[in-house]
Backbone as ProteinMPNN parsed JSONL, in Angstrom:
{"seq_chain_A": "XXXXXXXXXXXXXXXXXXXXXXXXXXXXXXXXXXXXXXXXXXXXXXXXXXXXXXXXXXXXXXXXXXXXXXXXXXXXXXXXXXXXXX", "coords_chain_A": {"N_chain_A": [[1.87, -1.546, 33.474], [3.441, -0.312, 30.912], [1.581, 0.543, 27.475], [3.404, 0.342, 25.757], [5.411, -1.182, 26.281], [3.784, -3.44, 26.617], [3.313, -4.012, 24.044], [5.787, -4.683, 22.52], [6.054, -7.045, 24.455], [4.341, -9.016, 23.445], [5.512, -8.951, 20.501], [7.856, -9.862, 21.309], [6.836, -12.726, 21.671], [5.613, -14.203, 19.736], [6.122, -16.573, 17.164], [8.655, -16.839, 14.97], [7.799, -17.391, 12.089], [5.183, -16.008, 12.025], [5.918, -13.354, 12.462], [7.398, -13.386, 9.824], [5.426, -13.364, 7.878], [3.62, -11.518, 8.006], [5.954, -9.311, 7.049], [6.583, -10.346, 4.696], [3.215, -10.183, 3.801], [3.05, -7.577, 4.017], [5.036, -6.387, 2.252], [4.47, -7.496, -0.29], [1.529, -5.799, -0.459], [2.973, -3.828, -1.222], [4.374, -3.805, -3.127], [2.349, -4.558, -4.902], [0.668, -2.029, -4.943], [2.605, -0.378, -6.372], [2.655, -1.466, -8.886], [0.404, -1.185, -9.24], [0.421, 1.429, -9.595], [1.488, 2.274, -11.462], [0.552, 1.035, -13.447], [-1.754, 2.832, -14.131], [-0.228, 5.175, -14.164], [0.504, 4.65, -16.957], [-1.156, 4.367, -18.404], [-2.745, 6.693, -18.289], [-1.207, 7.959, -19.767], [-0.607, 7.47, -22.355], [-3.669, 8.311, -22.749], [-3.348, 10.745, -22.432], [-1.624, 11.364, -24.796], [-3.492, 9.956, -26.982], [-5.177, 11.653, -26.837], [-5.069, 14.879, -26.736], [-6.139, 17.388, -25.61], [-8.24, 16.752, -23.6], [-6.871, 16.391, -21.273], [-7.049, 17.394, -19.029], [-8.909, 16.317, -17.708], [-8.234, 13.636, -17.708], [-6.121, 13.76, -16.061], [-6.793, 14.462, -13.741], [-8.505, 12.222, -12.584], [-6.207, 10.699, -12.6], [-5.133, 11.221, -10.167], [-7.151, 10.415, -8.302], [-7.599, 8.299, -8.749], [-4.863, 6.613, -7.831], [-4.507, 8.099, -5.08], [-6.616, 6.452, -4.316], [-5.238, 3.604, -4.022], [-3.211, 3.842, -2.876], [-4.095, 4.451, -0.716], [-5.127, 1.806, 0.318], [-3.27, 0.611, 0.272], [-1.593, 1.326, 2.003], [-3.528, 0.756, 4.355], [-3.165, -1.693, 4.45], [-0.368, -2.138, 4.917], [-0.478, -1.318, 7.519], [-2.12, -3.229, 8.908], [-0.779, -5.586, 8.799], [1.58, -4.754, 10.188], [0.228, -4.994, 12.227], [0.015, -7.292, 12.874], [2.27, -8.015, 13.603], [2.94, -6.285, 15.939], [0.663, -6.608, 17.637]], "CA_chain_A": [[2.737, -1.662, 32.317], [3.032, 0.631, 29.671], [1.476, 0.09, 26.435], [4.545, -0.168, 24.356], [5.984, -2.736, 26.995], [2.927, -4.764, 26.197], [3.373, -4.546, 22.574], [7.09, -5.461, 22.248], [5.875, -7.966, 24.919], [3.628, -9.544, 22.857], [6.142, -9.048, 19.561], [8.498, -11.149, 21.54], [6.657, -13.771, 21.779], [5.389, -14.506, 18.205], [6.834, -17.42, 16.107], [9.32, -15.98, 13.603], [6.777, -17.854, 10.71], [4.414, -15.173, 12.006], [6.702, -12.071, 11.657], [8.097, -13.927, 8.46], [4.221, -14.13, 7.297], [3.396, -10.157, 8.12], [6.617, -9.27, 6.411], [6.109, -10.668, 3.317], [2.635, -9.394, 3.36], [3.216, -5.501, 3.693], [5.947, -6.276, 1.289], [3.443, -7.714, -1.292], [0.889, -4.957, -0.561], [3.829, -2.517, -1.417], [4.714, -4.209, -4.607], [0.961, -4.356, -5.799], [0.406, -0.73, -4.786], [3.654, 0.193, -6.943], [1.942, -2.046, -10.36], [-1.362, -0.922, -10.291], [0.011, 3.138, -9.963], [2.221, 2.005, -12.64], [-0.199, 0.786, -14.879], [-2.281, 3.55, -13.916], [0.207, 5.837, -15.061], [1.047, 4.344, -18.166], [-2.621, 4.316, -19.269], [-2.89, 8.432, -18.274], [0.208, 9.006, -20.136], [-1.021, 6.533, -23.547], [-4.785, 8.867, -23.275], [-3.017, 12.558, -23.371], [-1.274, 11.145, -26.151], [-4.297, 10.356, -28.045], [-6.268, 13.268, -26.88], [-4.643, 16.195, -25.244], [-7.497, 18.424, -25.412], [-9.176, 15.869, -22.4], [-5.381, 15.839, -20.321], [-6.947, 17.758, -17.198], [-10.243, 15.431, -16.884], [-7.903, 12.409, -16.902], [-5.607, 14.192, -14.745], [-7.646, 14.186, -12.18], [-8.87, 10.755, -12.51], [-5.225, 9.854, -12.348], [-4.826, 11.572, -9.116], [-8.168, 10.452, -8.066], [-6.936, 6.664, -8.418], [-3.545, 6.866, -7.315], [-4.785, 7.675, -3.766], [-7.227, 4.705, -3.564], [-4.454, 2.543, -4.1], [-2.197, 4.378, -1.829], [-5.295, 4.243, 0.523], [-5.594, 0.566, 0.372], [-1.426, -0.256, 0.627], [-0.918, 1.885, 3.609], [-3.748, -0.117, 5.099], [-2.423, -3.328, 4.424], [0.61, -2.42, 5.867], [-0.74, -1.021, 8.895], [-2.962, -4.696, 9.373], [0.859, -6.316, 8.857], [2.62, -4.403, 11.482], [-0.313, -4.674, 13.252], [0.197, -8.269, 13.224], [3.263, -8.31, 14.499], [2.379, -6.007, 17.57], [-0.388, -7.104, 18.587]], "C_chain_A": [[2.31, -0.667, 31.249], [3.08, -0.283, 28.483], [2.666, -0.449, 25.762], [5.181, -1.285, 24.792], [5.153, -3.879, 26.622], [3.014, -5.409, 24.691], [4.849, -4.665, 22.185], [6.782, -7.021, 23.433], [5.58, -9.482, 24.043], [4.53, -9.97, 21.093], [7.178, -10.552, 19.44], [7.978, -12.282, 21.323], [5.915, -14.769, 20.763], [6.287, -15.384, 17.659], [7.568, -16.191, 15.045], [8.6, -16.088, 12.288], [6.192, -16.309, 10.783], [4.999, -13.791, 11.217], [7.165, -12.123, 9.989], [6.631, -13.308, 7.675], [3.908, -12.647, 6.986], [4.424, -9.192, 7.203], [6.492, -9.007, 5.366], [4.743, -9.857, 2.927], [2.155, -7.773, 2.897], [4.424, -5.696, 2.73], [5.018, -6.483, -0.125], [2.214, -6.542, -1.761], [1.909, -3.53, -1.384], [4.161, -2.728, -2.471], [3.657, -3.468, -5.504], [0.439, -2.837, -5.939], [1.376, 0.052, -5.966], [3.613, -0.157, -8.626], [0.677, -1.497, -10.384], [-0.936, 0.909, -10.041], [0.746, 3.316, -11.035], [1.579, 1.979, -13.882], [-1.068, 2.254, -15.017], [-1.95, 4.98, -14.605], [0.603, 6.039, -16.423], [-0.751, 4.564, -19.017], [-3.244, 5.861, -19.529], [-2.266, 8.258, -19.442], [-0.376, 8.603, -22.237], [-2.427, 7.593, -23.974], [-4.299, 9.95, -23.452], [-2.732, 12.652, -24.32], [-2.189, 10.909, -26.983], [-5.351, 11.049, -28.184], [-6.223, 14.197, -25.818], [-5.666, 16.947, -25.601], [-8.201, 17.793, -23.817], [-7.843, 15.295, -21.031], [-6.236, 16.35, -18.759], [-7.958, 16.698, -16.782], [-9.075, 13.962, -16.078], [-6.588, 12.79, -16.118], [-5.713, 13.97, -13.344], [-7.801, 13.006, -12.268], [-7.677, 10.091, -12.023], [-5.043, 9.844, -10.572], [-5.906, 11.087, -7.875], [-7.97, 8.773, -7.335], [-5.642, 6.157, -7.874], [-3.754, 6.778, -6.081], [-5.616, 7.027, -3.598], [-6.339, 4.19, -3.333], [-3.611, 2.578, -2.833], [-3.004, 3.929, -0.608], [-5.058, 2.381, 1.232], [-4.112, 0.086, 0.618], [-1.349, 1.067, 1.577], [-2.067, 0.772, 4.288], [-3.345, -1.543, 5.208], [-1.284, -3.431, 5.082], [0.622, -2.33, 7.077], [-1.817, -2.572, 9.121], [-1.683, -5.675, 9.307], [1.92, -6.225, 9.664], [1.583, -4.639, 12.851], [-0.421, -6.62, 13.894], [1.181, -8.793, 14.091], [3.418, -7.962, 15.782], [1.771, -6.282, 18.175], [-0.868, -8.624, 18.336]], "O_chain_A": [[1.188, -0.338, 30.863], [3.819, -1.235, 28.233], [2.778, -1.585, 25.302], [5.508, -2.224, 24.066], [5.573, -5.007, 26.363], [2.888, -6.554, 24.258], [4.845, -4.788, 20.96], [7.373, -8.052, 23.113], [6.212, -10.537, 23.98], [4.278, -11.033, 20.526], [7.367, -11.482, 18.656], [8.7, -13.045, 20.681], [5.693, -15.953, 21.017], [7.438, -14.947, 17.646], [7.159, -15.129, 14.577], [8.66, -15.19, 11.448], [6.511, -15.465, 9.946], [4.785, -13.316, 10.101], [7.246, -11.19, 9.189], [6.932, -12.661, 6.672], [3.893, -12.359, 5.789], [3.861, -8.287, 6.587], [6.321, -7.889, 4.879], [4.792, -9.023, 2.023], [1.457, -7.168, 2.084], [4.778, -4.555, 2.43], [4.944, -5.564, -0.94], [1.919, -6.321, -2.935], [1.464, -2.533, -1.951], [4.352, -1.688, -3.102], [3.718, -2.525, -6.293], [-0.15, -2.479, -6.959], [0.906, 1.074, -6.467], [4.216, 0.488, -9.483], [-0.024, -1.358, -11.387], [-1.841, 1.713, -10.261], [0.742, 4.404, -11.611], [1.813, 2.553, -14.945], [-1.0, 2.788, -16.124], [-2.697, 5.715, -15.251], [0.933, 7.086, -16.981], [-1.072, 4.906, -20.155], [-3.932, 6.232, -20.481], [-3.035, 8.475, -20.379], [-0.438, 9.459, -23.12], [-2.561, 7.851, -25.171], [-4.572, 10.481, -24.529], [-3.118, 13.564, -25.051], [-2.032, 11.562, -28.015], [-6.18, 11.161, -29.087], [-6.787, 14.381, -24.74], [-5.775, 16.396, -26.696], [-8.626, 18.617, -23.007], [-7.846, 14.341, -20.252], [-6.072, 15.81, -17.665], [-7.908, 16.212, -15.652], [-8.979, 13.489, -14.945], [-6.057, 11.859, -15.513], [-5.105, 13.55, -12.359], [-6.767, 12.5, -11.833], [-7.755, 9.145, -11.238], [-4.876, 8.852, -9.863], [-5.634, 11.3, -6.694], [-8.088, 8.275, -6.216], [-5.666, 5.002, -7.449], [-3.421, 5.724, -5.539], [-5.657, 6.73, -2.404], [-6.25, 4.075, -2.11], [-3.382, 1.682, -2.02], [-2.605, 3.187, 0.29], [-4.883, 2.015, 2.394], [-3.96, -0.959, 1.251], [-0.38, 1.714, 1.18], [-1.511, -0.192, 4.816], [-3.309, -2.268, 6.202], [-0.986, -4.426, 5.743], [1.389, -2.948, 7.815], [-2.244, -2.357, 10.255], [-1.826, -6.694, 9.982], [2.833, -7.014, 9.905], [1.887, -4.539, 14.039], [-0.81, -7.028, 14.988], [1.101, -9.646, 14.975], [3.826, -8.706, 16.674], [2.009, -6.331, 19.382], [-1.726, -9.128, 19.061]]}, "name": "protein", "num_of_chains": 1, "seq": "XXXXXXXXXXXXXXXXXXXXXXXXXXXXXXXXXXXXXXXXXXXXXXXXXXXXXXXXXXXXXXXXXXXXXXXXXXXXXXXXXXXXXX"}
């Protein structure tokens, strides 16, 4: 059997709760990922304003934190699909 047969195999045969459950959670991870680069940005945008002379340091920082987050909500979604495949 080929892999992918095994893992739609295995998809099939999952309670819908489950899929329901995985769902929701890469949906949640995708929210939270979308508030904290939010805030993230709003807090850059609030320090150039009270001291552009120091815009490139927290530039970077922004860009710095941005992909943690990103880092951390792609894995969550990939442990959510990975629920459902396997």
């Amino acid at each position: 059997m080929s892999l992918l047969s095994i893992l739609l195999q295995t998809a099939h045969d999952l309670t819908p709760i489950a899929k329901l459950g995985a769902g929701f959670g890469a949906g949640v991870a995708a929210i939270g990922a979308g508030m904290g680069i939010g805030q993230i940005g709003r807090a850059a945008v609030e320090s150039i304003a009270r001291q552009p002379e120091a815009a490139a340091d927290i530039r970077a920082n922004l860009i710095v934190a941005a992909a943690l987050i990103e880092g951390v909500a792609f894995f969550a979604i990939v442990v959510c699909l990975l629920i459902v495949f396997i």
